[in-house]
GULOVO-626214 format. One record per residue (C-alpha): residue in three letters; x, z, y. Coordinates in nm, 3 decimals, m for minus. Each point is the difference from the previous one (the first is absolute). Example, Ala and Ser with C-alpha at 12.3 -4.5 7.8 and 13.67 -1.06 7.14 Angstrom:
BEGIN
{rest->ALA; X->1.230; Z->0.780; Y->m0.450}
{rest->SER; X->0.137; Z->m0.066; Y->0.344}
***
This chain:
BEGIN
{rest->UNK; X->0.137; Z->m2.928; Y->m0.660}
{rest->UNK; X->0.000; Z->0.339; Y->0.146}
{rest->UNK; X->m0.154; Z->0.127; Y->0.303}
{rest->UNK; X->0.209; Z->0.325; Y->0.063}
{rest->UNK; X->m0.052; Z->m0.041; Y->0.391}
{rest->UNK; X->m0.239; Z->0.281; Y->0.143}
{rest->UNK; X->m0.326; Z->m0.073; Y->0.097}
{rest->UNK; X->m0.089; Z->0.226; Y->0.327}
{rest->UNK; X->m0.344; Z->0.048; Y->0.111}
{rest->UNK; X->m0.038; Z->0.079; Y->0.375}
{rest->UNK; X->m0.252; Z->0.232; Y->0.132}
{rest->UNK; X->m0.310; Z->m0.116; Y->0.107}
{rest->UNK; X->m0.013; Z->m0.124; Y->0.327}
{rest->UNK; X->m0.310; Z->0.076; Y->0.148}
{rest->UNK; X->0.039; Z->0.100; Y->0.357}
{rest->UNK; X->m0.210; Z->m0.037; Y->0.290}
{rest->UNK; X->0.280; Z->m0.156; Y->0.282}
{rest->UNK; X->0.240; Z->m0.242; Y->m0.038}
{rest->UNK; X->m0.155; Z->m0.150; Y->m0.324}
{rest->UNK; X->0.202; Z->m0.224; Y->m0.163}
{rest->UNK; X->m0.202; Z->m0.357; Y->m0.120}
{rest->UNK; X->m0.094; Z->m0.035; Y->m0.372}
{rest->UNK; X->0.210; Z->m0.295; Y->m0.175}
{rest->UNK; X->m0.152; Z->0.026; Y->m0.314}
{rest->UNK; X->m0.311; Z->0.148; Y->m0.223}
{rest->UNK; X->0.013; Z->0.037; Y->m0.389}
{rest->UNK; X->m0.233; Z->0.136; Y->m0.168}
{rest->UNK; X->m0.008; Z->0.172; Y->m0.350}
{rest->UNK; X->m0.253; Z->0.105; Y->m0.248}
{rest->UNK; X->m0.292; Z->m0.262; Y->0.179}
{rest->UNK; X->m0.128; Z->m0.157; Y->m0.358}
{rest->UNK; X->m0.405; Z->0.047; Y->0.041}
{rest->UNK; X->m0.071; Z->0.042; Y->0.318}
{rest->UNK; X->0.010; Z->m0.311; Y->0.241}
{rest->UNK; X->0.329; Z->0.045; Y->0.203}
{rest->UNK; X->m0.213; Z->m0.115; Y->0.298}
{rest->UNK; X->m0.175; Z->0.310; Y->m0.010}
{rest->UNK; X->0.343; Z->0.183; Y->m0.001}
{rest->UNK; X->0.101; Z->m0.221; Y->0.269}
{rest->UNK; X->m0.317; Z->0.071; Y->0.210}
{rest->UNK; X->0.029; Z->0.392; Y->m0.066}
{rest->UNK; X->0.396; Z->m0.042; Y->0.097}
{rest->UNK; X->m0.081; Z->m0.092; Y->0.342}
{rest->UNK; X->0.350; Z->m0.192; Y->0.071}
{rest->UNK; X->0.160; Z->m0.365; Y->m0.072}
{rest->UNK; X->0.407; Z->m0.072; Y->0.004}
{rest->UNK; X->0.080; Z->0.011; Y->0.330}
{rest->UNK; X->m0.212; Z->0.271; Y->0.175}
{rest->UNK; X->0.132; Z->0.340; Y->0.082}
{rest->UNK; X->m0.028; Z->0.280; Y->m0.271}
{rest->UNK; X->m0.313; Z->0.169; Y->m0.009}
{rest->UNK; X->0.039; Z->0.358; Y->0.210}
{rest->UNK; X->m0.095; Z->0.206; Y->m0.304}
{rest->UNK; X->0.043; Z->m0.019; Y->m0.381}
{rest->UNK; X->m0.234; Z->0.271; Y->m0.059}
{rest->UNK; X->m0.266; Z->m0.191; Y->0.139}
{rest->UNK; X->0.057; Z->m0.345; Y->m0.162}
{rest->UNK; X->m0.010; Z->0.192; Y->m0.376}
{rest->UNK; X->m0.288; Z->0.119; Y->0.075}
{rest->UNK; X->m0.175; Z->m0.370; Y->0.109}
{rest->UNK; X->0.153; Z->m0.159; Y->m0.337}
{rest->UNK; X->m0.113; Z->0.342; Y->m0.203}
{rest->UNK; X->m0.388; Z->m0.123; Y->0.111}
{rest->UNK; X->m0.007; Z->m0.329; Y->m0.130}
{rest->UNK; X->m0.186; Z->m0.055; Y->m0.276}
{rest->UNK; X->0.192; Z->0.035; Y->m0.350}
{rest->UNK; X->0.295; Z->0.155; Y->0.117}
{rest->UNK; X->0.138; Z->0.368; Y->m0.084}
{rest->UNK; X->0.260; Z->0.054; Y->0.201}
{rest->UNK; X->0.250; Z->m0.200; Y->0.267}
{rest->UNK; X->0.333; Z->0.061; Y->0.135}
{rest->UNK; X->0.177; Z->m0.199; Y->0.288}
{rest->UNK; X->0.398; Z->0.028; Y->0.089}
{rest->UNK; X->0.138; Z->m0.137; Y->0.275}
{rest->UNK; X->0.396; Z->m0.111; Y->m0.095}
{rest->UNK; X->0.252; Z->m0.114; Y->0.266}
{rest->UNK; X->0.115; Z->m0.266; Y->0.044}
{rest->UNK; X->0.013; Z->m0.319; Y->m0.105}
{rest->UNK; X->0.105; Z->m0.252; Y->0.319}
{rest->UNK; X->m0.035; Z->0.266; Y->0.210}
{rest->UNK; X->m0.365; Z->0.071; Y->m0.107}
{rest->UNK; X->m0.166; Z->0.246; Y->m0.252}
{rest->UNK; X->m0.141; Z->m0.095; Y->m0.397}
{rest->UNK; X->m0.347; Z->0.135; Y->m0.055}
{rest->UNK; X->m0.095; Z->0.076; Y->m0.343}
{rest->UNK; X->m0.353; Z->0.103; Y->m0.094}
{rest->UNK; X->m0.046; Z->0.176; Y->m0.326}
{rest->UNK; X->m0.393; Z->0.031; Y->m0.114}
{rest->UNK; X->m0.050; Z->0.141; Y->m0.339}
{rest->UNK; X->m0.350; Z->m0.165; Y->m0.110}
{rest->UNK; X->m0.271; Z->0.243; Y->m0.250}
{rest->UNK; X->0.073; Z->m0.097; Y->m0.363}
{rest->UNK; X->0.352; Z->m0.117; Y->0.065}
{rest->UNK; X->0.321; Z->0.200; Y->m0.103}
{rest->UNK; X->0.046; Z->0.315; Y->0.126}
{rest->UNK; X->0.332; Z->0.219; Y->0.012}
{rest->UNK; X->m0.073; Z->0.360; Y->m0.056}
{rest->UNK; X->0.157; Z->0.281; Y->0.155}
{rest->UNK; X->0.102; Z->0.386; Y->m0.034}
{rest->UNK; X->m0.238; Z->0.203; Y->0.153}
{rest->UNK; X->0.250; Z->0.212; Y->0.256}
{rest->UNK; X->0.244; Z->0.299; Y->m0.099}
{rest->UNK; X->m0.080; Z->0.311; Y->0.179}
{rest->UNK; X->0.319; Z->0.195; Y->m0.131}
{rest->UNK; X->0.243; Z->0.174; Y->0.277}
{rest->UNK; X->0.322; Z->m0.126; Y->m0.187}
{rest->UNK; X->0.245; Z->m0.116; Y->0.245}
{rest->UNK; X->0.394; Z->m0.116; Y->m0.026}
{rest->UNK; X->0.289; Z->0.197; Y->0.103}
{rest->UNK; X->0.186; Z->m0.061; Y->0.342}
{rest->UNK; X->0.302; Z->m0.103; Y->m0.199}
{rest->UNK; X->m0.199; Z->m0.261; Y->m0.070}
{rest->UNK; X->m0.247; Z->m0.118; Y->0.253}
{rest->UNK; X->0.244; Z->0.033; Y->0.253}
{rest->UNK; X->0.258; Z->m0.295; Y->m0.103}
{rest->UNK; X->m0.335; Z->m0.192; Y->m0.044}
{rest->UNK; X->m0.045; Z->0.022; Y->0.311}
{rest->UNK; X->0.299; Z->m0.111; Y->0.092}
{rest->UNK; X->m0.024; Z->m0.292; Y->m0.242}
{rest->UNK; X->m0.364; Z->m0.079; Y->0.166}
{rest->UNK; X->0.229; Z->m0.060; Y->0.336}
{rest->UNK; X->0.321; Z->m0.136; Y->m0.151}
{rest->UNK; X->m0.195; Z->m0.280; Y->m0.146}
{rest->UNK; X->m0.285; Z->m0.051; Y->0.313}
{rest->UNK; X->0.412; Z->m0.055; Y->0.208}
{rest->UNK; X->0.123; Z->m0.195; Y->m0.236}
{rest->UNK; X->m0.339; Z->m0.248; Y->0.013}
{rest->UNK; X->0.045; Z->m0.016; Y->0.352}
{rest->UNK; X->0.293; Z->m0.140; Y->m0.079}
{rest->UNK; X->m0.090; Z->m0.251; Y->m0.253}
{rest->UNK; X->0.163; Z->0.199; Y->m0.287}
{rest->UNK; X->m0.275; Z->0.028; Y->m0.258}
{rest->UNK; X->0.178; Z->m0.155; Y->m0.315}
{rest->UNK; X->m0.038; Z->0.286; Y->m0.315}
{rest->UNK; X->0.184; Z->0.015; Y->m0.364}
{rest->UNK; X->m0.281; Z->0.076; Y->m0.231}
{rest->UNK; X->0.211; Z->m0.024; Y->m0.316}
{rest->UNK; X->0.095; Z->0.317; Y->m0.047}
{rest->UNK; X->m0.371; Z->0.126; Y->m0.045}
{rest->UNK; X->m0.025; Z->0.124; Y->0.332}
{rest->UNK; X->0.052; Z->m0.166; Y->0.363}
{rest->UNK; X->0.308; Z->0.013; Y->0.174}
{rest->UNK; X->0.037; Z->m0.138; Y->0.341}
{rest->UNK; X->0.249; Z->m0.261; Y->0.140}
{rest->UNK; X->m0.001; Z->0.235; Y->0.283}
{rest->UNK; X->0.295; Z->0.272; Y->m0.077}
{rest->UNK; X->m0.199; Z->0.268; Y->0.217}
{rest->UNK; X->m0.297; Z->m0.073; Y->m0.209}
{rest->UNK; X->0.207; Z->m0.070; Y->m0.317}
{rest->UNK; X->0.187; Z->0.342; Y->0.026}
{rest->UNK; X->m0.328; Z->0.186; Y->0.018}
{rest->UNK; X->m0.138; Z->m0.144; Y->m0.287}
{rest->UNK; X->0.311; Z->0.069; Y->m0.222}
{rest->UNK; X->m0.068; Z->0.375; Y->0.059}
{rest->UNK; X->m0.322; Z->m0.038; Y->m0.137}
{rest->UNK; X->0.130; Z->m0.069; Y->m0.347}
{rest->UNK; X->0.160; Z->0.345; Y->0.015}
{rest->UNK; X->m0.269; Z->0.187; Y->0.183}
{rest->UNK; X->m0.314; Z->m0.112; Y->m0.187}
{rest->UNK; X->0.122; Z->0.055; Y->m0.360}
{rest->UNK; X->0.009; Z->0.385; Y->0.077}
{rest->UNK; X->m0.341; Z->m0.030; Y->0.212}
{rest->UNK; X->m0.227; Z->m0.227; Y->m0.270}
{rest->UNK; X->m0.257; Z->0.292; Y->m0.119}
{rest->UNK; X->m0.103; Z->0.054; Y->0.386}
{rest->UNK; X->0.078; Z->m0.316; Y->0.088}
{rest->UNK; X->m0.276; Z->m0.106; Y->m0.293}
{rest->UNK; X->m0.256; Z->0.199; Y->0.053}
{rest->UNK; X->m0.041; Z->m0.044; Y->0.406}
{rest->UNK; X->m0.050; Z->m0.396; Y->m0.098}
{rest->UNK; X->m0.241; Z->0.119; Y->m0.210}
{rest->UNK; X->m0.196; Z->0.315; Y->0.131}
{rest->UNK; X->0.127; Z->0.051; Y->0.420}
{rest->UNK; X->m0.287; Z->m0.089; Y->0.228}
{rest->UNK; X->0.226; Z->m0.126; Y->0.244}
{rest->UNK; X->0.042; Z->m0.323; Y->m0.028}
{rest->UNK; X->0.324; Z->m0.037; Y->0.183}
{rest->UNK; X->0.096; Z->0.233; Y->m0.228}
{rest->UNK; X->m0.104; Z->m0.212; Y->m0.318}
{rest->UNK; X->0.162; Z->m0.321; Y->0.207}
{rest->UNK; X->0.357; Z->0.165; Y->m0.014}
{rest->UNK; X->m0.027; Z->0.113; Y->m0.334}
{rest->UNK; X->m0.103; Z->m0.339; Y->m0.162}
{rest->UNK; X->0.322; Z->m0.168; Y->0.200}
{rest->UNK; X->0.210; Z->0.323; Y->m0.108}
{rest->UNK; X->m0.102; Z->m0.008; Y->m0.365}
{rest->UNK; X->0.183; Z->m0.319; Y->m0.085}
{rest->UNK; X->0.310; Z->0.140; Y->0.072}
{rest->UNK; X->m0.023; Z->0.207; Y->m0.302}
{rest->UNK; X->0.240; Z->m0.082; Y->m0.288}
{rest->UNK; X->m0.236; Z->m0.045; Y->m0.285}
{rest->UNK; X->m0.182; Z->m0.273; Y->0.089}
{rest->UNK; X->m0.204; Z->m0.055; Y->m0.317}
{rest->UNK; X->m0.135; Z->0.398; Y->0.106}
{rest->UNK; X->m0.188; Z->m0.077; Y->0.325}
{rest->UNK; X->m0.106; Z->m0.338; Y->m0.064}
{rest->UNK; X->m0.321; Z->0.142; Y->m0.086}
{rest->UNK; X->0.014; Z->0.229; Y->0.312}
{rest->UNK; X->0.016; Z->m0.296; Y->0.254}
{rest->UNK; X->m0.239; Z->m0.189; Y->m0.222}
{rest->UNK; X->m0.256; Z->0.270; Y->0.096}
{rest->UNK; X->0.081; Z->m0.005; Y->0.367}
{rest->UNK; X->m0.076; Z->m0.375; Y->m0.021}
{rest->UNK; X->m0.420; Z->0.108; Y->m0.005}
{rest->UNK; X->0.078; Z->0.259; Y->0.303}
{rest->UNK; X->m0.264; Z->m0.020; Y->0.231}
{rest->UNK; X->0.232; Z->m0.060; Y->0.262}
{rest->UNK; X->0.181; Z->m0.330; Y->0.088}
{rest->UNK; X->0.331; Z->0.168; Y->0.089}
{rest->UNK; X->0.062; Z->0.118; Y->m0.302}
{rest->UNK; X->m0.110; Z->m0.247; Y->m0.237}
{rest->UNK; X->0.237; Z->m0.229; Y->0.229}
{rest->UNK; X->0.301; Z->0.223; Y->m0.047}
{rest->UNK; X->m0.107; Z->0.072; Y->m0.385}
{rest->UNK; X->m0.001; Z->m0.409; Y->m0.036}
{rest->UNK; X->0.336; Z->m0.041; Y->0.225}
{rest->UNK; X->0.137; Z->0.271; Y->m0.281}
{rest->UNK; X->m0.141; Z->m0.159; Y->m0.336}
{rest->UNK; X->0.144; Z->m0.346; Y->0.122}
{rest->UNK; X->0.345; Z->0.128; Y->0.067}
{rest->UNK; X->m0.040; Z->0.167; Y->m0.385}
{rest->UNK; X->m0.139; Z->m0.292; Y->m0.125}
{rest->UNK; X->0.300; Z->m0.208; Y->0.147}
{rest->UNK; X->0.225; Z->0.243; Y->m0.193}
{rest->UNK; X->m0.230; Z->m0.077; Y->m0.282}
{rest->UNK; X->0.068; Z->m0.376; Y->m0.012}
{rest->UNK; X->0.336; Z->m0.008; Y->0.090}
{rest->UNK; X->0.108; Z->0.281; Y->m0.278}
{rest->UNK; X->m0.296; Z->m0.005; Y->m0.320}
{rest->UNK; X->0.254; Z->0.207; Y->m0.181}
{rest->UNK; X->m0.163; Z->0.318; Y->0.154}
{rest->UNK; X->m0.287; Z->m0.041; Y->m0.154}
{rest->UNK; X->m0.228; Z->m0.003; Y->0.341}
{rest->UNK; X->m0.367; Z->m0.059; Y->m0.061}
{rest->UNK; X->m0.220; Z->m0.067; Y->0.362}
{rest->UNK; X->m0.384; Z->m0.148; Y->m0.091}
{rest->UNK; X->m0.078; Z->m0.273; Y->0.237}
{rest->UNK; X->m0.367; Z->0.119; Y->m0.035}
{rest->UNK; X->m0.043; Z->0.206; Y->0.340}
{rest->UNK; X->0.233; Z->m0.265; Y->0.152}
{rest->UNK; X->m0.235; Z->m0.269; Y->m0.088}
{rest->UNK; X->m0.338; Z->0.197; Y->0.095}
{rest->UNK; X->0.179; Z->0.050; Y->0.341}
{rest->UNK; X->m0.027; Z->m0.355; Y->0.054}
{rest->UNK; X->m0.377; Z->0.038; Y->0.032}
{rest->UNK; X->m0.008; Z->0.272; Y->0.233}
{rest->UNK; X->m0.124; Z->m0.084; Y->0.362}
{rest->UNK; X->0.301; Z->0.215; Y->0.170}
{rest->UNK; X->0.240; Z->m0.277; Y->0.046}
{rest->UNK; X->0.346; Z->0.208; Y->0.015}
{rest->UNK; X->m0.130; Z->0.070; Y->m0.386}
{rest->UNK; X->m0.030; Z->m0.352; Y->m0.087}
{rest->UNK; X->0.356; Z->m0.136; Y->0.136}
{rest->UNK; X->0.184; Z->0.305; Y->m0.110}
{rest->UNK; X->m0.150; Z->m0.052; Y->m0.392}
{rest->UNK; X->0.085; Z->m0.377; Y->0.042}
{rest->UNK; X->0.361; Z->0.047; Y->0.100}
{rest->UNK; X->0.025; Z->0.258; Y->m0.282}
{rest->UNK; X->m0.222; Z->m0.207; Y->m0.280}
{rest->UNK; X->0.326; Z->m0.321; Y->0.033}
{rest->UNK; X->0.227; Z->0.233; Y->m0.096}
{rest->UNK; X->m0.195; Z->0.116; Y->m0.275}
{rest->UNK; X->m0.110; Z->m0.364; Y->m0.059}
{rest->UNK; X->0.384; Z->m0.115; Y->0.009}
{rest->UNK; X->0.084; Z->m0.093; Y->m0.354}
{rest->UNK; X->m0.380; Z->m0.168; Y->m0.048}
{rest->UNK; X->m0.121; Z->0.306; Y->m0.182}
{rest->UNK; X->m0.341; Z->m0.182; Y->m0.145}
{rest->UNK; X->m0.156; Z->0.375; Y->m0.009}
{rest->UNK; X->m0.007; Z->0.066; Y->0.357}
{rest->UNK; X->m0.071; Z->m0.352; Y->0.070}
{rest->UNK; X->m0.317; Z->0.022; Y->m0.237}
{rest->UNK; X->m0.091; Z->0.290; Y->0.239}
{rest->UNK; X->m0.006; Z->m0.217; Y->0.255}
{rest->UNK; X->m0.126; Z->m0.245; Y->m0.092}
{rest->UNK; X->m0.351; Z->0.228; Y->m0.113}
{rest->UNK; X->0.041; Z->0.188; Y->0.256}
{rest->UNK; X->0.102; Z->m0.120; Y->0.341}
{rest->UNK; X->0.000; Z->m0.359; Y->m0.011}
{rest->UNK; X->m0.235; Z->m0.050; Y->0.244}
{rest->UNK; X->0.208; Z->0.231; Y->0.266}
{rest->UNK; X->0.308; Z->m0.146; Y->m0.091}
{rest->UNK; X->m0.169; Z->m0.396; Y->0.090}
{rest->UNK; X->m0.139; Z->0.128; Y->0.325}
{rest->UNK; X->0.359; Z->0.198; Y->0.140}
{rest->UNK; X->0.197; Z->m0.291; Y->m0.148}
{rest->UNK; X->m0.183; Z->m0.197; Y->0.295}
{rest->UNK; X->0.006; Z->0.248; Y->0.251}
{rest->UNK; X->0.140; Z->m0.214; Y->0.339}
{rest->UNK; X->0.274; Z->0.331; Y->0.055}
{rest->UNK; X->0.248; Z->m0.181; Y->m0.246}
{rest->UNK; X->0.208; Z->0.307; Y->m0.026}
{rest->UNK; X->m0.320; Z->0.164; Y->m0.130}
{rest->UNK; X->m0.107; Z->m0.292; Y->m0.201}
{rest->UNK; X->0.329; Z->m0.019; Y->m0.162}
{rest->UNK; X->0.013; Z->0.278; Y->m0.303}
{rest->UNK; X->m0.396; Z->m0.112; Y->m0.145}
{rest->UNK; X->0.093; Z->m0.394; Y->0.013}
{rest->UNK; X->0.313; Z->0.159; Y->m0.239}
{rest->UNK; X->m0.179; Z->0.206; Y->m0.205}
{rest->UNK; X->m0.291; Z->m0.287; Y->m0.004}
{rest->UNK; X->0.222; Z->m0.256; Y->m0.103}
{rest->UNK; X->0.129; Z->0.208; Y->m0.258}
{rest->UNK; X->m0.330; Z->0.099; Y->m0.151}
{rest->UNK; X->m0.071; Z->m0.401; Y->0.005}
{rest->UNK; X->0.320; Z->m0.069; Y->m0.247}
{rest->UNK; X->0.203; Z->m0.127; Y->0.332}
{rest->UNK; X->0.374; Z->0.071; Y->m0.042}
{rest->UNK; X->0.162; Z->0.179; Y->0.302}
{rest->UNK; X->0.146; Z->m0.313; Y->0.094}
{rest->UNK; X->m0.299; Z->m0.221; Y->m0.003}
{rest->UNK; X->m0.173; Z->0.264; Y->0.175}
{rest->UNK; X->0.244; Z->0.007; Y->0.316}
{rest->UNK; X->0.009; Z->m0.396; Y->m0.034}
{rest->UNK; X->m0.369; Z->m0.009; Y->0.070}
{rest->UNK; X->0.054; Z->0.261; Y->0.257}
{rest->UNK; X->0.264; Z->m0.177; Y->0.232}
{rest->UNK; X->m0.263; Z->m0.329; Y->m0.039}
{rest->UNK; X->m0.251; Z->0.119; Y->0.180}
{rest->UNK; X->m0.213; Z->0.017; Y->m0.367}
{rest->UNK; X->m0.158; Z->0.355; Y->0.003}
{rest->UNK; X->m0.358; Z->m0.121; Y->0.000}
{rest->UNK; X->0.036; Z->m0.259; Y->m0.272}
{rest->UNK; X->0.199; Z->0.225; Y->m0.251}
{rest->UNK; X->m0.251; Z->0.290; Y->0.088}
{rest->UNK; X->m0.296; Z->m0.248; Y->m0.132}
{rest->UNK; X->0.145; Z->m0.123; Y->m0.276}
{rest->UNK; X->0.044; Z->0.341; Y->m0.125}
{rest->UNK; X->m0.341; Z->0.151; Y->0.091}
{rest->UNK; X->m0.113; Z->m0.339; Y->m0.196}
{rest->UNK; X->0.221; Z->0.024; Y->m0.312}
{rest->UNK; X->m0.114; Z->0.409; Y->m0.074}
{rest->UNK; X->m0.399; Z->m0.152; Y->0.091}
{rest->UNK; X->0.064; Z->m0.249; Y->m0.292}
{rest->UNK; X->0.160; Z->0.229; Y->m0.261}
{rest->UNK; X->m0.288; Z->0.316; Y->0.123}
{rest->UNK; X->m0.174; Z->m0.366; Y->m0.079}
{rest->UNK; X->0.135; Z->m0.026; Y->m0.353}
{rest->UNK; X->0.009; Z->0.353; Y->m0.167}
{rest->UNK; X->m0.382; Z->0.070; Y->0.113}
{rest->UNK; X->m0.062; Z->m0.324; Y->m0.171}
{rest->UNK; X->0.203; Z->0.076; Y->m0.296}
{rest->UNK; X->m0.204; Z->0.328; Y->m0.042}
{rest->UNK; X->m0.298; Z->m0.121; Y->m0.022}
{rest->UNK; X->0.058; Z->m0.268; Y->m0.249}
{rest->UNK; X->m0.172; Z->0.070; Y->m0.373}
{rest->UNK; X->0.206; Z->0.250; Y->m0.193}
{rest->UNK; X->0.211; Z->0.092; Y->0.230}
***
């Protein structure tokens, strides 16, 4: 079962009239500290308006006791009212590391920024008019839209004779608009094998735009990848699986959606990874109340638990998230069980 639909995150909606109601909270990385304490710092329950400022209510849930560092986005809508999620990353757990920021001057040509730009509005038109639908399986997206679509096809041609600029302003421009268009532009390039590495880099860019279009770039490779293994296309899950611990929550859904591709064919490799590495995030999302959000960790869950895609979606449509969720968190307790005990037996 693929998920090949895209997963959008609004802005945050913070703002001070006309506040929409909060439908929902979920809350992500909360495994030490009491969630009452979060709940007490948050301030708000389902139902009351969104808080006026976001600023503010980081910096409440940054003073409680144990935890690092908090992030809260507001996404609309759900029934007409906004999903909160509140991301606390506690001390000693998981942290994803970052680039410290380029301060190079590099920037990219008008022959390229410009259509862009153009593609920035073609496809903000063609949401407005429900039109988001994408072909990833050429290694690169390519909109349903044909205003979009013909854009994009111009960037096969144009980036090819653009890809040492267009390289190092993801890698050394200050700007991080800059860095944003050149992570989207630099899957266009022919060679894909060549700038895997490139966009694999961007992925630990300090800033969330462009590890979101480095991501949105890598999946559409890694699509390529699956559907064609004759080219010989190698993408590590590993920063795609330490993104699923990081408190930012664009970061988290974005690796998710990519990590089922990558997950597709069962590969027990990256599912090991996950299983060390992010089980834990994976349990909590895959309960999340925002089913759309909730959706790509119950996969990749029930696939780290042995589930088949089809079991997995049967349990889904039931109503039996929490159950299979347990039974999994249970089964990797008992065999964590097991091989500590079979370590410490004589002679071994």
């Amino acid at each position: 079962m693929k998920l090949c639909s895209i997963l959008v995150l609004l802005p945050a909606a913070f703002a001070a009239d006309a506040t929409p109601r909060i439908g929902s909270i979920d809350y992500y990385g909360v495994h030490k500290v009491p969630e009452s304490h979060i709940q007490k710092a948050l301030g708000v329950a389902v139902g009351d308006p969104l808080p006026p400022s976001k600023g503010d209510v980081e910096d409440r849930l940054a003073e409680v006791p144990g935890v690092v560092l908090a992030r809260v986005e507001a996404v609309c809508c759900d029934a007409g009212r906004s999903m909160l999620f509140v991301g606390i990353e506690e001390k000693g757990a998981p942290h994803f590391e970052l680039h410290m920021p380029p301060e190079g001057d590099a920037t990219l040509p008008k022959e390229l920024s410009d259509p862009y730009q153009d593609l920035l509005a073609a496809i903000e038109t063609a949401g407005r008019r429900g039109s988001t639908a994408e072909d990833l399986t050429h290694g690169y997206p390519l909109a349903a839209d044909p205003d979009a679509r013909a854009i994009q096809q111009r960037f096969v041609e144009l980036v090819p004779k653009q890809l040492v600029l267009i390289r190092q302003v993801l890698r050394e421009s200050a700007d991080p608009d800059q860095r944003t268009m050149a992570a989207t532009l630099i899957g266009y390039a022919a060679k894909k094998t060549e700038v895997v590495p490139d966009l694999e880099y961007a992925m630990q860019d300090p800033d969330e735009s462009v590890r979101a279009a480095a991501m949105n770039a890598l999946n559409a490779i890694a699509v390529l990848a699956v559907k064609q293994p004759d080219l010989g296309i190698h993408i590590s899950p590993t920063w795609f699986v330490e993104m699923l611990n990081s408190v930012v929550l664009s970061d988290r859904m974005r690796a998710a959606k990519a990590l089922l591709n990558l997950t597709d064919s069962h590969r027990p490799e990256t599912l090991a990874m996950l299983r060390e590495r992010a089980l834990p995030a994976l349990a909590e999302m895959a309960q999340w109340h925002s089913l759309n959000y909730a959706l790509p960790a119950f996969m990749l869950l029930g696939r780290v638990g042995g589930y088949s895609d089809k079991q997995i979606q049967e349990r889904w449509t039931s109503g039996d998230r929490t159950q299979m969720v347990l039974r999994i968190l249970a089964a990797e307790k008992k065999k964590h069980k097991q091989e500590r005990a079979a370590e410490n037996e004589p002679g071994s």
